[in-house]
C-alpha positions as CSV (number, residue, x, y, z in Angstrom):
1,X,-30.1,13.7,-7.2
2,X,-29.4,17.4,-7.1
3,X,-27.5,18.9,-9.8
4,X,-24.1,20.0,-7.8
5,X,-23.8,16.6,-6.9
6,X,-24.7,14.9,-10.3
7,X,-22.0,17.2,-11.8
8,X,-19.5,16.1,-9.6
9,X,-20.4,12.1,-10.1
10,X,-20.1,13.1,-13.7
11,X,-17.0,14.8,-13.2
12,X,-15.4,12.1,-10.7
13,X,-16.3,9.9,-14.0
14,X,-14.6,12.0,-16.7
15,X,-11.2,12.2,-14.6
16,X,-10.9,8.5,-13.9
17,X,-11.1,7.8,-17.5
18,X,-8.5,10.6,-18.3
19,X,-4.6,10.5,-17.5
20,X,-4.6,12.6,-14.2
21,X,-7.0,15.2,-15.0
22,X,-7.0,17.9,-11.8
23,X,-10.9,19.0,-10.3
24,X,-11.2,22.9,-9.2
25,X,-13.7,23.4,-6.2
26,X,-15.3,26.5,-5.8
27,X,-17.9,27.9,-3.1
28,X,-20.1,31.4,-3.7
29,X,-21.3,33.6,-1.4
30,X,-24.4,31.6,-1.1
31,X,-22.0,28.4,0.0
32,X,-23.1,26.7,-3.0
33,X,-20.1,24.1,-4.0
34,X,-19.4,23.7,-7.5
35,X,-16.5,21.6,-9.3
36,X,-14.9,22.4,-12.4
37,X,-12.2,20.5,-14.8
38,X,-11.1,23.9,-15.3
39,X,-9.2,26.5,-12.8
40,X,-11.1,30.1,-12.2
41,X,-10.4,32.5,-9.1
42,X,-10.5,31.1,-6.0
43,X,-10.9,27.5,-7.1
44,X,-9.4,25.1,-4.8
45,X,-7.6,21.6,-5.9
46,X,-9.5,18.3,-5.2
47,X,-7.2,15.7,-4.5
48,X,-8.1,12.2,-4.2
49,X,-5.1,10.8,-2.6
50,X,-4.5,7.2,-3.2
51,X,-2.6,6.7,-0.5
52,X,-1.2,3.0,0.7
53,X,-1.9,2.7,4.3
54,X,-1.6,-0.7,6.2
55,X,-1.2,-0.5,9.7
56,X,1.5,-3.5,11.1
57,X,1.3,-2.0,14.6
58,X,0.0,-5.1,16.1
59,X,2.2,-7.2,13.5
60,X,5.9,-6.1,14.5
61,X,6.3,-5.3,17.8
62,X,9.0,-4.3,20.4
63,X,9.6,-5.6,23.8
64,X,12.3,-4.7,26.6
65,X,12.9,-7.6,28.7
66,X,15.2,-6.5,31.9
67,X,17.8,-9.3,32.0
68,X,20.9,-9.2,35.2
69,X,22.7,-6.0,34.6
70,X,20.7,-4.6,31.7
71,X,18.2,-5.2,28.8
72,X,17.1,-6.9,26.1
73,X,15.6,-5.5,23.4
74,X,13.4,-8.0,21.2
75,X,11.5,-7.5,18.4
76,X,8.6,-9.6,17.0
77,X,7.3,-10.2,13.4
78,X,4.3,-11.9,12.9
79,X,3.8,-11.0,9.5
80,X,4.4,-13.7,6.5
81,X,6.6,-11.5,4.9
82,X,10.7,-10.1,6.2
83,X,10.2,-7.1,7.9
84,X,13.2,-4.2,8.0
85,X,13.0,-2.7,11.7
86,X,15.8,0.0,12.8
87,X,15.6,0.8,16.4
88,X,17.2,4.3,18.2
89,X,17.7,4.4,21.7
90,X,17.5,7.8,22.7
91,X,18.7,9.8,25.6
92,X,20.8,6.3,26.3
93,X,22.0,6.8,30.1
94,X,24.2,4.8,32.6
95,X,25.0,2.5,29.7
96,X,28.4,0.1,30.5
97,X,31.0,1.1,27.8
98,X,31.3,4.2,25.0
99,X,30.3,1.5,22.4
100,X,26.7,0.7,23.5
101,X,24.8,0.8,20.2
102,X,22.3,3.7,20.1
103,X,21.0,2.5,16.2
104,X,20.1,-1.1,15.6
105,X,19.2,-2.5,12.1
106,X,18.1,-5.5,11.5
107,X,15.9,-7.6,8.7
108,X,13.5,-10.1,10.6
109,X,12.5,-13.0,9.1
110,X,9.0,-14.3,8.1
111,X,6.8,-15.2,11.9
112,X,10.4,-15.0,14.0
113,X,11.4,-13.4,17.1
114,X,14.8,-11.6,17.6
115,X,17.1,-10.0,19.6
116,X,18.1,-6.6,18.4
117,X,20.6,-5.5,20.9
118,X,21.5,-6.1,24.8
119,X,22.4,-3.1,26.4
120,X,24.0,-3.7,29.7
121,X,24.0,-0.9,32.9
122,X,26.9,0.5,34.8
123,X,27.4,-1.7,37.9
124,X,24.8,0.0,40.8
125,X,22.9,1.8,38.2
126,X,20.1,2.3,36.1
127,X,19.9,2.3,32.3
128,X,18.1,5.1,30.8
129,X,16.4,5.0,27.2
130,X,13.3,6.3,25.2
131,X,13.1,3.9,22.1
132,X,11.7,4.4,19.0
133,X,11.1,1.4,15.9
134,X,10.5,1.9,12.2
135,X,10.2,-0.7,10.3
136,X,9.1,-1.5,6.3
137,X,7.5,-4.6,5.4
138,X,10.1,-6.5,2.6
139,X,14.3,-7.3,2.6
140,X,15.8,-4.3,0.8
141,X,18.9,-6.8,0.3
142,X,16.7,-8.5,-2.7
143,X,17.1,-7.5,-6.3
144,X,14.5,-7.4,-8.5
145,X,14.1,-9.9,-11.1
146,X,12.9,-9.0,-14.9
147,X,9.3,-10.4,-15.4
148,X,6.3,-9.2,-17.9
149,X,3.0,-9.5,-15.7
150,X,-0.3,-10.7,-17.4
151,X,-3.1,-9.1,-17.2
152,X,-4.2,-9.4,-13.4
153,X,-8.1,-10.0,-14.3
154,X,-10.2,-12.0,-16.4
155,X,-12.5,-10.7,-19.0
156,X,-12.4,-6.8,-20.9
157,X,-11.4,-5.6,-22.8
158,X,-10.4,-2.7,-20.6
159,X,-8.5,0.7,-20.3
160,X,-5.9,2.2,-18.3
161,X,-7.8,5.2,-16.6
162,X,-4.2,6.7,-15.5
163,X,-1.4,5.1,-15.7
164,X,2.3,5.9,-13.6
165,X,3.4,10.0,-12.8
166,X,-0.7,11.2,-13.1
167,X,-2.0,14.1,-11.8
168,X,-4.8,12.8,-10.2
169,X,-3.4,10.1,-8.0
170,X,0.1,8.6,-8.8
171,X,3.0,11.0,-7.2
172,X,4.6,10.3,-4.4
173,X,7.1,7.0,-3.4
174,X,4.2,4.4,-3.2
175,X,2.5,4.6,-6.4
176,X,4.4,6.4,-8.7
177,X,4.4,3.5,-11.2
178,X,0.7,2.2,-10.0
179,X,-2.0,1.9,-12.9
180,X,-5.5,2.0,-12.3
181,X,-7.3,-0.1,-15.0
182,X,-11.5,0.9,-15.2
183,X,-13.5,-2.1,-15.1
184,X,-17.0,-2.8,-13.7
185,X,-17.6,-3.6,-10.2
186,X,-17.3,-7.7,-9.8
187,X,-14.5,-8.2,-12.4
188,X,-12.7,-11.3,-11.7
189,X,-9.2,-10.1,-10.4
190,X,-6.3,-12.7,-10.2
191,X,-2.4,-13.2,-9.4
192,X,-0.6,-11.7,-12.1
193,X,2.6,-13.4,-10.2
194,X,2.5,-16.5,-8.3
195,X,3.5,-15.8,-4.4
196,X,2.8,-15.2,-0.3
197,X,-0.3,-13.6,0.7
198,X,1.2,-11.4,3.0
199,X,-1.8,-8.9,3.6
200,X,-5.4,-8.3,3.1
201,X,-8.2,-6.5,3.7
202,X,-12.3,-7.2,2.7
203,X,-14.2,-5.7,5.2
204,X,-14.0,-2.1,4.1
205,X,-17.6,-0.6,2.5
206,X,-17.1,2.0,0.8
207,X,-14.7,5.3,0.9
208,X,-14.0,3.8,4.8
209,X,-11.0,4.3,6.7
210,X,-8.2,3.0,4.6
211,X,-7.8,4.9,1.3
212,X,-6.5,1.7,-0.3
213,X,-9.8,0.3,0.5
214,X,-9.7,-3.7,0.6
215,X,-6.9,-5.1,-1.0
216,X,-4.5,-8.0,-1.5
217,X,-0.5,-7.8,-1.0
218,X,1.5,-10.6,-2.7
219,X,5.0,-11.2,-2.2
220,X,6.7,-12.8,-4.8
221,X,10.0,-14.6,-4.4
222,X,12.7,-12.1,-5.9
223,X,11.1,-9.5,-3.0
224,X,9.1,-7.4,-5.0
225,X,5.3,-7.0,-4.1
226,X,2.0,-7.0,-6.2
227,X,-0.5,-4.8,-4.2
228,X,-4.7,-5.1,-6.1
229,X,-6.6,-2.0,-4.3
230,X,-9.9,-1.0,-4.1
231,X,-11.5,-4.3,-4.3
232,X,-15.1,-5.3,-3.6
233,X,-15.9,-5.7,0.4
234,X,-16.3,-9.7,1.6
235,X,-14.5,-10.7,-2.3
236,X,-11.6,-11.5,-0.9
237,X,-11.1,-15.5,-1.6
238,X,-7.3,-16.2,-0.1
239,X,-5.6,-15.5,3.6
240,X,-2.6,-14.6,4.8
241,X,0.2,-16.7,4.6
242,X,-1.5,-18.7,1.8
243,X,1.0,-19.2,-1.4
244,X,-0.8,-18.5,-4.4
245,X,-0.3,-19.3,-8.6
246,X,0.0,-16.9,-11.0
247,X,-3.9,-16.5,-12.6
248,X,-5.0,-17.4,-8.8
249,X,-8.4,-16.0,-8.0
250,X,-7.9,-13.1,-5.5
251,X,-11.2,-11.5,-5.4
252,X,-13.4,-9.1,-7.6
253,X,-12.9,-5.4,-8.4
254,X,-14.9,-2.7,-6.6
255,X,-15.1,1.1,-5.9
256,X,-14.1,0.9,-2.0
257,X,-11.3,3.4,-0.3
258,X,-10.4,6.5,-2.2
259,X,-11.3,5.6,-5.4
260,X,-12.9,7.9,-8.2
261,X,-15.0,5.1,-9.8
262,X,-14.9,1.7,-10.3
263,X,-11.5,0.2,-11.3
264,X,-8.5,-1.6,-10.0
265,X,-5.3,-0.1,-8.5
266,X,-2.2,-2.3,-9.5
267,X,1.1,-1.8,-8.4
268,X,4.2,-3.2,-7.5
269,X,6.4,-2.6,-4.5
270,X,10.0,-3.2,-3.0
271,X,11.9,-2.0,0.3
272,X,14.4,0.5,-0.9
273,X,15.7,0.7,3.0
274,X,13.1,1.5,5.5
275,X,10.4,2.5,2.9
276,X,8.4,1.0,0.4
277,X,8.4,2.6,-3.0
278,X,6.9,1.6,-6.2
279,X,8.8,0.4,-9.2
280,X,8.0,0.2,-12.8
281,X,7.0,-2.9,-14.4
282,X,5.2,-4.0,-18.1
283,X,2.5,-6.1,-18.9
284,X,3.0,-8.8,-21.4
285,X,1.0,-7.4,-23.8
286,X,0.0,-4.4,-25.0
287,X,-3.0,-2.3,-22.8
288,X,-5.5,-0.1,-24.8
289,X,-9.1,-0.3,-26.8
290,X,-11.7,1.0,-25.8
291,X,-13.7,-0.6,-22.4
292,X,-16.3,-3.7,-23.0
293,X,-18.6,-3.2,-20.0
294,X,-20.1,-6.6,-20.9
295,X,-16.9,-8.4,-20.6
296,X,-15.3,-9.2,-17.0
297,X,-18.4,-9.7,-15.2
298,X,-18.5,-13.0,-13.3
C-alpha cells in the first residue's frame, strides 16, 4: 500500500475514534496529496458528510386527474409510515372563485390514497397550474414520548467514536443528536425500540451511492424514528412494513456509505413540519470503556 494512502487509512482511523476531529488535505507542486490532523497553508477541509438520503420519489406520488369542470389533485403514499405532503399550485389560471387554494397540506396516512384539493375552471376555460410536492416521511402532530434506549447491539464492550454536535460528521438538522458507536464489522445490531419497519436498504457495497449506506428505519408508536446506518451489504434480516420487538435482530454492522471505519450510526428522528430532524435521546446505561474487538462478533 503506498504510504499517502496508508497515512490516510491511519488517519481516517484516528478521527473515528476521536470526538469530531477535522482532516487538512494538501497537494504540492508535484500533485502529491497528503492529509494532516493539523491545519498548515493551503490545507483544504475533508469532510465526510454523513448525510441521510432516502429517496421516496417512487413512494409518494402526485397525480392530476381532469374531472367535469376541473381537477383533481391526488396524492399517493405507499410507504408504511404517515407521510406530511404540502402541495403549491403555481401560476394558478382560469380558476372559478378568488378562494381556489394555491397551498394544500395534508398528513397521509400509512399505504392510502387522497384527495388534496379540487380545483374547478371558469365555465369555457382552461385551468392553468405548475405544481410542486414536498413531503417528509412522519406526522409532525405526534409528541414525543420519554424513553431510555438499550444498547441497539449485542456484544462489546464498545465506544462512542463521536457522539451529537462533532466536527466530523454530526451538524446539520438530521443528525445533530446521531452517535456513531465503533464496533467490528458483523456486530449483531438489534431494535433498541420495538416498531414499523418503514425503510431499508442492503444492497449497497461499499462507499456506494447513498452516504447512509444500508440501513434500517423504525418507526415507533409515539412518531419518533430509530434510523441504524452503515450496515453490512445483504445483513439485512427484516422488510418493510414488518413490526418488530425491541432486541429484534435487524442486521450486522459494516463500513458501507460514508463512513470513516467500521461502526454504527444511531439516531433518532421526528417530523418537525416538512423536515425530518434529529432529537436527543439517552441510553439506559451508561456508554464508555474502552473497545473489546473480541466481543460482538456473531
Amino acid at each position: 500500500m503506498p504510504s499517502r494512502l496508508l497515512l490516510f487509512c491511519v488517519l481516517l482511523t484516528a478521527s473515528a475514534s476521536s470526538l469530531g476531529v477535522t482532516l487538512y488535505k494538501t497537494t504540492d507542486a508535484f500533485g502529491v496529496v497528503s492529509y494532516s490532523d493539523r491545519p498548515s497553508a493551503g490545507a483544504k477541509p475533508l469532510v465526510l458528510r454523513d448525510a441521510m438520503v432516502e429517496r421516496l420519489d417512487e413512494q409518494v406520488q402526485l397525480n392530476a386527474e381532469t374531472v367535469a369542470g376541473g381537477v383533481r389533485f391526488v396524492a399517493r403514499n405507499t410507504l408504511f409510515a404517515p407521510v406530511e405532503v404540502e402541495l403549491r399550485l403555481n401560476r394558478l389560471s382560469n380558476a372559478l372563485g378568488s378562494n381556489a387554494p394555491r397551498i394544500v397540506r395534508k398528513v397521509l396516512p400509512p399505504r392510502s390514497t387522497q384527495v388534496l384539493t379540487v380545483v374547478m375552471a371558469q365555465p369555457g376555460a382552461q385551468l392553468g397550474y405548475q405544481t410542486k410536492l414536498e413531503y417528509a416521511m412522519g406526522n409532525p402532530t405526534q409528541r414525543p414520548q420519554a424513553f431510555r434506549y438499550p444498547f441497539p447491539w449485542r456484544g462489546g464492550p464498545f465506544r462512542l467514536s463521536q457522539g451529537p454536535n462533532g466536527r466530523f460528521s454530526h451538524f446539520g438538522a438530521k443528525g445533530r443528536y446521531a452517535m456513531d458507536i465503533a464496533m467490528p464489522e458483523g456486530t449483531p445490531i438489534v431494535a433498541a425500540r420495538g416498531g414499523v419497519v418503514v425503510k431499508t436498504e442492503n444492497s449497497q457495497s461499499g462507499r456506494g451511492n447513498n452516504p447512509s449506506g444500508n440501513f434500517v428505519r423504525i418507526l415507533h408508536p409515539d412518531g419518533t424514528m430509530g434510523v441504524y446506518l452503515h450496515l453490512q451489504r445483504g445483513s439485512v434480516t427484516v422488510r418493510e412494513g414488518q413490526r418488530v420487538l425491541q432486541g429484534g435482530l435487524l442486521a450486522k454492522s459494516g463500513n458501507t456509505g460514508n463512513s470513516s471505519g467500521p461502526h454504527l450510526h444511531f439516531v433518532v428522528q421526528r417530523n418537525v413540519g416538512l423536515a425530518l430532524e434529529s432529537i436527543p435521546y439517552q441510553f439506559d446505561k451508561p456508554l464508555g470503556g474502552l473497545p473489546d474487538f473480541t466481543a460482538g462478533n456473531p
